[in-house]
mmCIF file of the N, C-alpha and C atoms, coordinates in Angstrom:
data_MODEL
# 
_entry.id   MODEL 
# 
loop_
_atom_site.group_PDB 
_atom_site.id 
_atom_site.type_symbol 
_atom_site.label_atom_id 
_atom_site.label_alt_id 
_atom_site.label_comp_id 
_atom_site.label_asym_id 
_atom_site.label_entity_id 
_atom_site.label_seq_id 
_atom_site.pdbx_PDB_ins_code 
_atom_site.Cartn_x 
_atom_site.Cartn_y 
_atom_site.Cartn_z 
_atom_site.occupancy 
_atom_site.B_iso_or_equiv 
_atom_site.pdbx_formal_charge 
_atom_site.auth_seq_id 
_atom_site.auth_comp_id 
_atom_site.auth_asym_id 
_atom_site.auth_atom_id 
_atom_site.pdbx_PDB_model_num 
ATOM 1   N N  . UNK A 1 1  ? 36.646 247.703 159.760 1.00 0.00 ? 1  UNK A N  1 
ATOM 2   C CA . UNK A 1 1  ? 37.031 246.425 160.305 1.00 0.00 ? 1  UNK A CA 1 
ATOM 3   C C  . UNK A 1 1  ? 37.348 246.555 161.797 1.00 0.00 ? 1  UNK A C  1 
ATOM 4   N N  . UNK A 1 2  ? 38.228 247.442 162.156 1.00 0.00 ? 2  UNK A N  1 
ATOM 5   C CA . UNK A 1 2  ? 38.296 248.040 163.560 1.00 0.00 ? 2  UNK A CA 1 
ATOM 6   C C  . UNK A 1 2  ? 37.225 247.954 164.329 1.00 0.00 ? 2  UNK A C  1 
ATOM 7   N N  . UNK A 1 3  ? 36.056 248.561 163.643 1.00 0.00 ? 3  UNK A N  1 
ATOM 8   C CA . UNK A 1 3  ? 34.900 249.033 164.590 1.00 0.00 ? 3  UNK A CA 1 
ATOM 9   C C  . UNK A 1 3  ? 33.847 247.435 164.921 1.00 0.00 ? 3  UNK A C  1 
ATOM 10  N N  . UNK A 1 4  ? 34.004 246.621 163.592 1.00 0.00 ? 4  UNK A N  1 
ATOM 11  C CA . UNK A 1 4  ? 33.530 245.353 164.039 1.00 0.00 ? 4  UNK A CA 1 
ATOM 12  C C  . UNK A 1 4  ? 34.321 244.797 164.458 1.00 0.00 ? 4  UNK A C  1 
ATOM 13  N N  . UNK A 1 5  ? 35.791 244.558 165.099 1.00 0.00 ? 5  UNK A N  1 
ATOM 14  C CA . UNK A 1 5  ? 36.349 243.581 166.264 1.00 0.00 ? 5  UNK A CA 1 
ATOM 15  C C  . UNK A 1 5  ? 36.335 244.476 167.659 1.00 0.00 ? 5  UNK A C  1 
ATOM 16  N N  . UNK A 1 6  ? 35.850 245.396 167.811 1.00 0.00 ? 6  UNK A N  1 
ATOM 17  C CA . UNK A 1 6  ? 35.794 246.079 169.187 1.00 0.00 ? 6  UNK A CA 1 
ATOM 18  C C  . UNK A 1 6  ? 34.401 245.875 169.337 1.00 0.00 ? 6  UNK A C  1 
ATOM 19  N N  . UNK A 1 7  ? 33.502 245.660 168.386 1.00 0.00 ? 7  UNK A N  1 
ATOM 20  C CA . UNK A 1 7  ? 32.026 245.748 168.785 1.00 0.00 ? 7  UNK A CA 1 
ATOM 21  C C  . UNK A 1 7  ? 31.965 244.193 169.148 1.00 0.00 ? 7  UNK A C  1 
ATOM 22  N N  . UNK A 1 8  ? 32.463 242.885 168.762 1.00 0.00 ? 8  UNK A N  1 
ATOM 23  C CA . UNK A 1 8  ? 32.678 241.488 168.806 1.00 0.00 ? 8  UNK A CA 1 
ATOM 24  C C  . UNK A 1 8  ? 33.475 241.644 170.636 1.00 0.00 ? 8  UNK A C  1 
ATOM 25  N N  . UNK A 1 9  ? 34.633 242.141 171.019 1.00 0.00 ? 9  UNK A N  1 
ATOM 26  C CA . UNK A 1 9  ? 35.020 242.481 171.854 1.00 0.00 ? 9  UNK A CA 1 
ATOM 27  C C  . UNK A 1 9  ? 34.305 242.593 172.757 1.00 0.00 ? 9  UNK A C  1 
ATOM 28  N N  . UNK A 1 10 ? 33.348 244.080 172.671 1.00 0.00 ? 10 UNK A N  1 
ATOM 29  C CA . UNK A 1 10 ? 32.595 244.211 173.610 1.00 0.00 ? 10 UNK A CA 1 
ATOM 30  C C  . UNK A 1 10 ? 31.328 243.025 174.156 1.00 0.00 ? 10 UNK A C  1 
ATOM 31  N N  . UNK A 1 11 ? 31.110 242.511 172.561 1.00 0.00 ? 11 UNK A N  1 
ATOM 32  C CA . UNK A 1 11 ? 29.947 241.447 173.230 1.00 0.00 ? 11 UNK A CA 1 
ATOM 33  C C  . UNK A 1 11 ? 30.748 240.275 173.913 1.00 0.00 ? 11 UNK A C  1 
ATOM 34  N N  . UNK A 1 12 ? 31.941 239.626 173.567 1.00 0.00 ? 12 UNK A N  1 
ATOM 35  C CA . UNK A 1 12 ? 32.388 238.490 174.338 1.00 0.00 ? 12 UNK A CA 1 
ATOM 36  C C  . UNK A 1 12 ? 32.898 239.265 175.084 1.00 0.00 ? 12 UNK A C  1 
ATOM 37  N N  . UNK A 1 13 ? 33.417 240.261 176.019 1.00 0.00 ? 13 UNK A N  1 
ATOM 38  C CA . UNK A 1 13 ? 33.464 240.815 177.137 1.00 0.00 ? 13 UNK A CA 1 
ATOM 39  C C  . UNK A 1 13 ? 32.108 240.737 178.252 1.00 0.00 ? 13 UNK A C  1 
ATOM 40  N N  . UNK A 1 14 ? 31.021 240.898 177.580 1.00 0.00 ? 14 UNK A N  1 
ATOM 41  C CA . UNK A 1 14 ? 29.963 241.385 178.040 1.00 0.00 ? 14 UNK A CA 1 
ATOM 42  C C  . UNK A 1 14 ? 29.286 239.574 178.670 1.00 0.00 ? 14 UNK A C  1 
ATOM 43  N N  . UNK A 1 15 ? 29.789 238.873 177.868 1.00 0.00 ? 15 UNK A N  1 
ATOM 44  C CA . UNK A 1 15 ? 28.733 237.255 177.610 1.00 0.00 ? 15 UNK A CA 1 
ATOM 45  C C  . UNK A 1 15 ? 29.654 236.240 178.209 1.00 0.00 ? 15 UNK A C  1 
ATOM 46  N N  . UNK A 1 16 ? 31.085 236.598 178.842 1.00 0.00 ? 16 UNK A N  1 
ATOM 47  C CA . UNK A 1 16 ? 31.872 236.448 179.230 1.00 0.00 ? 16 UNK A CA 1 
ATOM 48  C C  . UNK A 1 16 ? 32.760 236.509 181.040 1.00 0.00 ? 16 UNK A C  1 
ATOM 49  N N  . UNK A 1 17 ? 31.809 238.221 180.785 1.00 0.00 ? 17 UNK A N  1 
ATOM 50  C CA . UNK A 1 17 ? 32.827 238.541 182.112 1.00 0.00 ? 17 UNK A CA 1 
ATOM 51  C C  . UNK A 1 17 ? 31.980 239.664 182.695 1.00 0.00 ? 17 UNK A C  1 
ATOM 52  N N  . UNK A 1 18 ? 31.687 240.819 181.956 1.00 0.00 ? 18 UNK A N  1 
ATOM 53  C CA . UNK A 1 18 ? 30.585 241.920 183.005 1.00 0.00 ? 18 UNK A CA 1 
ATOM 54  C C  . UNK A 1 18 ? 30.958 242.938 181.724 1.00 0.00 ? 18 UNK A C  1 
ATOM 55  N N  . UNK A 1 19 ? 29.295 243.581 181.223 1.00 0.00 ? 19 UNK A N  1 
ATOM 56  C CA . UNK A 1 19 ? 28.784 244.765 180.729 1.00 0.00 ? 19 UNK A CA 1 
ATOM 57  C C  . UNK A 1 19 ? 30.273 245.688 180.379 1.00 0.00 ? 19 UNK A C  1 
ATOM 58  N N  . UNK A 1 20 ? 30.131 246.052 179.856 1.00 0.00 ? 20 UNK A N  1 
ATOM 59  C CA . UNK A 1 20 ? 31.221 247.532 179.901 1.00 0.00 ? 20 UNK A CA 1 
ATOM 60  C C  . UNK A 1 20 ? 31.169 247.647 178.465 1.00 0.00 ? 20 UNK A C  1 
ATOM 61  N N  . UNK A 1 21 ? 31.116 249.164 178.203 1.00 0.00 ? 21 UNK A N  1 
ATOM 62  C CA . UNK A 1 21 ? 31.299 249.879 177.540 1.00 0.00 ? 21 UNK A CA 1 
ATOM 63  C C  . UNK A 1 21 ? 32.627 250.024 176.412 1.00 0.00 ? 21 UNK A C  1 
ATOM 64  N N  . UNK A 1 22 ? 32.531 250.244 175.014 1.00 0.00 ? 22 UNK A N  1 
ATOM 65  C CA . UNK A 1 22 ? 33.604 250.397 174.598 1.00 0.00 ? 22 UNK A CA 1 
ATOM 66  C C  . UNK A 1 22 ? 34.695 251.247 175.283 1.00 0.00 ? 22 UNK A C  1 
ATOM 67  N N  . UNK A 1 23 ? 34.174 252.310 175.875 1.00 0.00 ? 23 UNK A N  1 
ATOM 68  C CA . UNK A 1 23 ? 35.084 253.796 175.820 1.00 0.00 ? 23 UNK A CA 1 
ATOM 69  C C  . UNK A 1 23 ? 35.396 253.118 177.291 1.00 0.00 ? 23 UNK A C  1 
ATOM 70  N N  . UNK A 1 24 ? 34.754 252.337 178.467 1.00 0.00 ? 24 UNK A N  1 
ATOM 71  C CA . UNK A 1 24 ? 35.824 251.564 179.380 1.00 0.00 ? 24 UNK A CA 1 
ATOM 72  C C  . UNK A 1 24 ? 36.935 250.806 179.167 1.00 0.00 ? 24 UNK A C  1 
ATOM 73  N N  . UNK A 1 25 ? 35.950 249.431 178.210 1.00 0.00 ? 25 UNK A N  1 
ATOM 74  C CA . UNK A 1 25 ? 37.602 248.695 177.446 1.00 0.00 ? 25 UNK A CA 1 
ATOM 75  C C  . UNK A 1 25 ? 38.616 249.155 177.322 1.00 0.00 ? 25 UNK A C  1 
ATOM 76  N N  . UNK A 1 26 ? 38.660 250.465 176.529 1.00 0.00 ? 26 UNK A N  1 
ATOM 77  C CA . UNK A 1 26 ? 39.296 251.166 175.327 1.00 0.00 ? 26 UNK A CA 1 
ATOM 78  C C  . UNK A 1 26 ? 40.356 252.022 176.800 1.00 0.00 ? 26 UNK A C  1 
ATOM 79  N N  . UNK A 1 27 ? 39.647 252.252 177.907 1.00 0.00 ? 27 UNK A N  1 
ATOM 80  C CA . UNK A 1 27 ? 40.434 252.965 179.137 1.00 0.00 ? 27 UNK A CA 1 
ATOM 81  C C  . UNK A 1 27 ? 40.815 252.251 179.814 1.00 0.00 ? 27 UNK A C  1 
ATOM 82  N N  . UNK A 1 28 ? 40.862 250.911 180.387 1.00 0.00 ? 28 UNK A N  1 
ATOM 83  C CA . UNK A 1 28 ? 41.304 249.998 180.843 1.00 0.00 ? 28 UNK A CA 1 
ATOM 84  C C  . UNK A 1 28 ? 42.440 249.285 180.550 1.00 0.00 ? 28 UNK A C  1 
ATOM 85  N N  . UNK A 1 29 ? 42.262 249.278 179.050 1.00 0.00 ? 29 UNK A N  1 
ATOM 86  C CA . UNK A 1 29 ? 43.536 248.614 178.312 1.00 0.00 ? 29 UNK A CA 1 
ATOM 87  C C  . UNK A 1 29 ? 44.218 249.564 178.153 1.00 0.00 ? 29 UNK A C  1 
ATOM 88  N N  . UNK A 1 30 ? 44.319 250.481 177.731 1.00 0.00 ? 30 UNK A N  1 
ATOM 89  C CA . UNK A 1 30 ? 45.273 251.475 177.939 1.00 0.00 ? 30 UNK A CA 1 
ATOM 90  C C  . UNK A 1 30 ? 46.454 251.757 178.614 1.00 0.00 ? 30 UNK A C  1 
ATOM 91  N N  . UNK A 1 31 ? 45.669 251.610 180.100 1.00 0.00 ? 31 UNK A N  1 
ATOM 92  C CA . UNK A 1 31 ? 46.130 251.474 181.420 1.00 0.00 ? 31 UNK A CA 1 
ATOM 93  C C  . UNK A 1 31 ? 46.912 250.716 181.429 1.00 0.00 ? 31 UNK A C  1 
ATOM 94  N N  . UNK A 1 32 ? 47.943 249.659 180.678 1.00 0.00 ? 32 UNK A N  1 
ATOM 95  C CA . UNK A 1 32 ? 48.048 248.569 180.715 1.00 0.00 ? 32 UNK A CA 1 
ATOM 96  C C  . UNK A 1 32 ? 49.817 248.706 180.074 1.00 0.00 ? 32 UNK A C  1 
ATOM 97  N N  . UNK A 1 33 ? 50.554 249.166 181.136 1.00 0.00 ? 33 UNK A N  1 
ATOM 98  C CA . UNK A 1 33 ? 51.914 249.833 180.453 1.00 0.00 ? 33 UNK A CA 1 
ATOM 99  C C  . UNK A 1 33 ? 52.979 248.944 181.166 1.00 0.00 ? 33 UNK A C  1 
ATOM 100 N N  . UNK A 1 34 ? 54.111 248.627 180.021 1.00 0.00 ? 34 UNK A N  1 
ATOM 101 C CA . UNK A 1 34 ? 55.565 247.527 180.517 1.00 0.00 ? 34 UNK A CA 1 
ATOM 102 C C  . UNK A 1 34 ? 56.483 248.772 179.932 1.00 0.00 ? 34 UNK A C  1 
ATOM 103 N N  . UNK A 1 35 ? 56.884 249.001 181.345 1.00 0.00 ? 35 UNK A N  1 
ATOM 104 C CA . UNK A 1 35 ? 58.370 249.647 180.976 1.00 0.00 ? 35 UNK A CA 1 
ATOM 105 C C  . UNK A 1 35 ? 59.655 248.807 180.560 1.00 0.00 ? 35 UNK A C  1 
ATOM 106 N N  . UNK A 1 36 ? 60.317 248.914 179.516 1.00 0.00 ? 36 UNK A N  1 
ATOM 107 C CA . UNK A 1 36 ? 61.707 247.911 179.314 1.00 0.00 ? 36 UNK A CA 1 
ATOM 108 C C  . UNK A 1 36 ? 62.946 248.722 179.920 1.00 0.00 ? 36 UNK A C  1 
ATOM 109 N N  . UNK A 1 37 ? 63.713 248.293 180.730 1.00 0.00 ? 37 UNK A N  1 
ATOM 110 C CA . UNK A 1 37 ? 64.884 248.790 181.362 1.00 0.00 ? 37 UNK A CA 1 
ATOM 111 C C  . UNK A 1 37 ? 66.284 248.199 180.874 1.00 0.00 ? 37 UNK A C  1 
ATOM 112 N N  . UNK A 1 38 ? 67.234 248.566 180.824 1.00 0.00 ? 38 UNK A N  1 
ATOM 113 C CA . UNK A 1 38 ? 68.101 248.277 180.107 1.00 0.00 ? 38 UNK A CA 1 
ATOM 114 C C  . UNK A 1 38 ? 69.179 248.660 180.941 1.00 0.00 ? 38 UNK A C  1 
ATOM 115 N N  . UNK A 1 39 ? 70.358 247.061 181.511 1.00 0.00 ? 39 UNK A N  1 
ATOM 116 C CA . UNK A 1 39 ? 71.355 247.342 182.581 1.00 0.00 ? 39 UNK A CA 1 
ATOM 117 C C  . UNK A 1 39 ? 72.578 247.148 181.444 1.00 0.00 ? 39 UNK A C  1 
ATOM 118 N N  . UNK A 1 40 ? 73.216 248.405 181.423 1.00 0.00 ? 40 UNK A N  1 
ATOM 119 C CA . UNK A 1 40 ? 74.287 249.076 181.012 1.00 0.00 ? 40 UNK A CA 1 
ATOM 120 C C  . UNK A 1 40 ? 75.727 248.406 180.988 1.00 0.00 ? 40 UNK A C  1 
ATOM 121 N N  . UNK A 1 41 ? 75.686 247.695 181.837 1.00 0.00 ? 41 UNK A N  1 
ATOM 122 C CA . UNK A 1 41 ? 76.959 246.655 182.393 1.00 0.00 ? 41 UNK A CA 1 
ATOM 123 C C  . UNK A 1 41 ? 76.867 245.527 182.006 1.00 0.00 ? 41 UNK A C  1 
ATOM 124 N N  . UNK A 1 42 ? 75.884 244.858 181.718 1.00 0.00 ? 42 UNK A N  1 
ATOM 125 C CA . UNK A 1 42 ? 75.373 243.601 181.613 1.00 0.00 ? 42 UNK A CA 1 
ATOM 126 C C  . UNK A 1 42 ? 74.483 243.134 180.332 1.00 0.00 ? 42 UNK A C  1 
ATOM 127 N N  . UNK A 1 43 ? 74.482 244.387 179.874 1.00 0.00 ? 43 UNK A N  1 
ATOM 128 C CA . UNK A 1 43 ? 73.275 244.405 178.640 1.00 0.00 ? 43 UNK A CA 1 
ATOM 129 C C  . UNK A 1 43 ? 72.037 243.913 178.617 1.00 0.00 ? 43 UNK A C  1 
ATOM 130 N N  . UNK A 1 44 ? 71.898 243.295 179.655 1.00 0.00 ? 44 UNK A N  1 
ATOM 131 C CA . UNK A 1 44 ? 70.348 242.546 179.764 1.00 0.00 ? 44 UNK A CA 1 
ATOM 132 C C  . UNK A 1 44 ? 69.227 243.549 179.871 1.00 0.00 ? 44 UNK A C  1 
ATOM 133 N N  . UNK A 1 45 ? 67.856 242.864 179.325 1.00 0.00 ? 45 UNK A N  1 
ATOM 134 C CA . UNK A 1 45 ? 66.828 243.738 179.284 1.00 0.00 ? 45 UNK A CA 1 
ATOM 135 C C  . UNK A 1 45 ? 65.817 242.600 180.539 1.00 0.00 ? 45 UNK A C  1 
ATOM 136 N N  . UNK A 1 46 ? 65.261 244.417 180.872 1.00 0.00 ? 46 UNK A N  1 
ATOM 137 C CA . UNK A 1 46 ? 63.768 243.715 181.850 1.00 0.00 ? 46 UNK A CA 1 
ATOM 138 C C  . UNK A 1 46 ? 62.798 244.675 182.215 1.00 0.00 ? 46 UNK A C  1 
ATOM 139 N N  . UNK A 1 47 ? 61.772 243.617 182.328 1.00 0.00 ? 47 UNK A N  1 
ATOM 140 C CA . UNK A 1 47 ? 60.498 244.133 182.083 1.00 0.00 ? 47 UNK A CA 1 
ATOM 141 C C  . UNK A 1 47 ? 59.413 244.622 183.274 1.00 0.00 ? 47 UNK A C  1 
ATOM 142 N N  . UNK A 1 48 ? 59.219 246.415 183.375 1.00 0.00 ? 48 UNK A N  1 
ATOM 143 C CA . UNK A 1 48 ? 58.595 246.303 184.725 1.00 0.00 ? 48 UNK A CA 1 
ATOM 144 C C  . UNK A 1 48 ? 57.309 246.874 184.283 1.00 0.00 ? 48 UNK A C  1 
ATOM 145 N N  . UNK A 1 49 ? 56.361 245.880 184.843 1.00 0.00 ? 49 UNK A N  1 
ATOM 146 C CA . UNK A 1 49 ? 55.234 246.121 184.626 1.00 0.00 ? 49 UNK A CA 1 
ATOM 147 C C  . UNK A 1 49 ? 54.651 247.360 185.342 1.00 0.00 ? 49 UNK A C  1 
ATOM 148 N N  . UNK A 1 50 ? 53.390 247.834 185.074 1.00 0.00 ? 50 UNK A N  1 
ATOM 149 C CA . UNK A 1 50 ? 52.903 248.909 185.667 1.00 0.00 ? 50 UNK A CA 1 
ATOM 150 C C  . UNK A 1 50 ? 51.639 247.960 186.714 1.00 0.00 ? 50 UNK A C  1 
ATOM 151 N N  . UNK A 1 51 ? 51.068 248.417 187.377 1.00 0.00 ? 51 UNK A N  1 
ATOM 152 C CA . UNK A 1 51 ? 49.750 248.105 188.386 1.00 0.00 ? 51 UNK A CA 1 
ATOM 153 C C  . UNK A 1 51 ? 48.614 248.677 187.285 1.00 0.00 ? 51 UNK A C  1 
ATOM 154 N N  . UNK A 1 52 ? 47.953 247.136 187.253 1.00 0.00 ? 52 UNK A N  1 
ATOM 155 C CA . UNK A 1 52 ? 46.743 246.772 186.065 1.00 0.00 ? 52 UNK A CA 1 
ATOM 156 C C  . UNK A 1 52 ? 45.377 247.340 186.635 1.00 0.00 ? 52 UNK A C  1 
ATOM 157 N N  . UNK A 1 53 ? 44.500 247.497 186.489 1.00 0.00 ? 53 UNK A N  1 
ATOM 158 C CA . UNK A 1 53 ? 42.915 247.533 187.072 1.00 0.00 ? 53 UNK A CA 1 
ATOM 159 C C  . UNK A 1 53 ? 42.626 246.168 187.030 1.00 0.00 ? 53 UNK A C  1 
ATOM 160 N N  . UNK A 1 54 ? 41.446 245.595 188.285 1.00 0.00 ? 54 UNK A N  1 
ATOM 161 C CA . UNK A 1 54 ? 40.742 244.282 188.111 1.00 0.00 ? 54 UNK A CA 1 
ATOM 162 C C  . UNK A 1 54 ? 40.175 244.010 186.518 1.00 0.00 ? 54 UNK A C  1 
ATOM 163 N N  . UNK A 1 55 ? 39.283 245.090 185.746 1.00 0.00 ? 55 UNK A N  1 
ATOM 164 C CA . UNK A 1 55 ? 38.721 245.137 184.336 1.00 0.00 ? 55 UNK A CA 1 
ATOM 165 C C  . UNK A 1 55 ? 39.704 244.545 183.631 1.00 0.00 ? 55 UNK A C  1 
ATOM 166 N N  . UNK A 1 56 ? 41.067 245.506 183.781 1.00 0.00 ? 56 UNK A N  1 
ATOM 167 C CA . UNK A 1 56 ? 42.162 245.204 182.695 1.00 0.00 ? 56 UNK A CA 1 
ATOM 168 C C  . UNK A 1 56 ? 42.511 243.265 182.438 1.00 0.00 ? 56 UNK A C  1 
ATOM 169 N N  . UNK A 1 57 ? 42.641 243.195 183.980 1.00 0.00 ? 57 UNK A N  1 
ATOM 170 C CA . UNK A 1 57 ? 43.055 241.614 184.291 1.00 0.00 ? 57 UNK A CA 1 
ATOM 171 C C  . UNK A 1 57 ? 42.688 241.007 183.836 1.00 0.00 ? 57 UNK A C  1 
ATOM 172 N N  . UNK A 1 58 ? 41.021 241.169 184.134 1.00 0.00 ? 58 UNK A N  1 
ATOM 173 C CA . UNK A 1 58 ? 40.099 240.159 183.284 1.00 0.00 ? 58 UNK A CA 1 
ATOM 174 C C  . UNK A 1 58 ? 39.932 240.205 182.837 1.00 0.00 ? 58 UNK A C  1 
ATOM 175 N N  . UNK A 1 59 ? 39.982 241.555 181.408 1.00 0.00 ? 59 UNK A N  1 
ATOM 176 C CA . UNK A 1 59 ? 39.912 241.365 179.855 1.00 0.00 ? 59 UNK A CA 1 
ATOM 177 C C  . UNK A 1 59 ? 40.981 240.439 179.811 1.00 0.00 ? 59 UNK A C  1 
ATOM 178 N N  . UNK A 1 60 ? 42.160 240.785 180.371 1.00 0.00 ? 60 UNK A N  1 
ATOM 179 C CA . UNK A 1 60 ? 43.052 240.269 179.255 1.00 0.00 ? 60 UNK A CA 1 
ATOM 180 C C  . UNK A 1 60 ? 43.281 238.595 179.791 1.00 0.00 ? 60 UNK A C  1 
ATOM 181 N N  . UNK A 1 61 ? 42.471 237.882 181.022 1.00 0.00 ? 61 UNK A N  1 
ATOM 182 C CA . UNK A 1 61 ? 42.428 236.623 181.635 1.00 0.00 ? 61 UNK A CA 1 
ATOM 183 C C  . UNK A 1 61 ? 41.997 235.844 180.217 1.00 0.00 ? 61 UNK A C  1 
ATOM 184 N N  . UNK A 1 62 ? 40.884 236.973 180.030 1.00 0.00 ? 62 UNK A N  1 
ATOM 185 C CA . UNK A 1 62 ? 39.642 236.087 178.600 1.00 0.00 ? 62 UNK A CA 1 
ATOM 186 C C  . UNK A 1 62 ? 40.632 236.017 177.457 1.00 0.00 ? 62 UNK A C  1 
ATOM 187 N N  . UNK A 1 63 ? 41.352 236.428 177.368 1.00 0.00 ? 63 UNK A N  1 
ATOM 188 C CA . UNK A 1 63 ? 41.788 236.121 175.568 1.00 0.00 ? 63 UNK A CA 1 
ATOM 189 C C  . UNK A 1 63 ? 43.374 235.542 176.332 1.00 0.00 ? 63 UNK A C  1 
ATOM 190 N N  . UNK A 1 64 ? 43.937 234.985 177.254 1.00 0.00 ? 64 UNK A N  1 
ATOM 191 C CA . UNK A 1 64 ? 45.451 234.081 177.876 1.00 0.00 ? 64 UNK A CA 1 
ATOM 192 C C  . UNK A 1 64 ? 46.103 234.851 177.328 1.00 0.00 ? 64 UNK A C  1 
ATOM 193 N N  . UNK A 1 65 ? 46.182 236.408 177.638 1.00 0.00 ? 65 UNK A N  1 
ATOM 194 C CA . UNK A 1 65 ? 47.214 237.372 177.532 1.00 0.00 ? 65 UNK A CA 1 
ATOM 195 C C  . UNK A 1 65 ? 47.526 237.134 179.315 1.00 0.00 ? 65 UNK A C  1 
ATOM 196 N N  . UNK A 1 66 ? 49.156 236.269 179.122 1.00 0.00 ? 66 UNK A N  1 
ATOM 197 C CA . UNK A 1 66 ? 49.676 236.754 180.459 1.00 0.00 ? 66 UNK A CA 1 
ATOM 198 C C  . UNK A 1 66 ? 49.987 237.647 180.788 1.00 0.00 ? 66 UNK A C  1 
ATOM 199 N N  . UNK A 1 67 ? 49.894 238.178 181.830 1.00 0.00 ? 67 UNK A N  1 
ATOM 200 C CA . UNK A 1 67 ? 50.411 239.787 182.774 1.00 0.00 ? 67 UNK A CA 1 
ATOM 201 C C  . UNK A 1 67 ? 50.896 239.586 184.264 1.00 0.00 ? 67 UNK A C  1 
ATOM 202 N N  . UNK A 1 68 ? 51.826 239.634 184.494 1.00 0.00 ? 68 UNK A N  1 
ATOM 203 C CA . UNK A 1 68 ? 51.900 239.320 186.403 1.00 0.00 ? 68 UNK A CA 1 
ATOM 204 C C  . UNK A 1 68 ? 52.986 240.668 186.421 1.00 0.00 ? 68 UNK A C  1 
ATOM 205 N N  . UNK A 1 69 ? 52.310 240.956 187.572 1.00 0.00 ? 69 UNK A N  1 
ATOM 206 C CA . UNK A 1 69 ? 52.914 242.066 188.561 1.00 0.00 ? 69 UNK A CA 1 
ATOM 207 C C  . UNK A 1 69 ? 53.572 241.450 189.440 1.00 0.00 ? 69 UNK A C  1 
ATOM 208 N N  . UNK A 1 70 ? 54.995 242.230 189.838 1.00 0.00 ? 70 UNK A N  1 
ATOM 209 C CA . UNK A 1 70 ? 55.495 241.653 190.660 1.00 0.00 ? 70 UNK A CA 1 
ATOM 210 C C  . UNK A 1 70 ? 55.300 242.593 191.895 1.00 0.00 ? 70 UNK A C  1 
# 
């Protein structure tokens, strides 16, 4: 089941946005890391994103996964 929603993936990636390869997807998204920080005094949590690739962005533009870097 895995292997047919990454192969579906790759084609609406492909029919969508630009060619790429599973084993890019699969490295792109990856790439794709939120550190949670946690203030000790205050207990509040927050969220620091990491710096995305253009690929990453626009996979994740296509399916309204928000992401903003600050």
């Amino acid at each position: 089941m895995a292997l047919s929603i990454m192969r579906f993936a790759e084609y609406e990636i492909a029919l969508r946005y630009k060619k790429l390869s599973l084993a890019e997807i699969r490295y792109h998204l990856k790439k794709v890391q939120t550190s949670i920080l946690k203030d000790n005094s205050t207990g509040k949590l927050y969220a620091l994103p990491s710096k995305i690739t253009e690929h990453a962005y626009k996979i994740l533009k296509l399916y309204d996964i928000k992401f903003k870097v600050i």
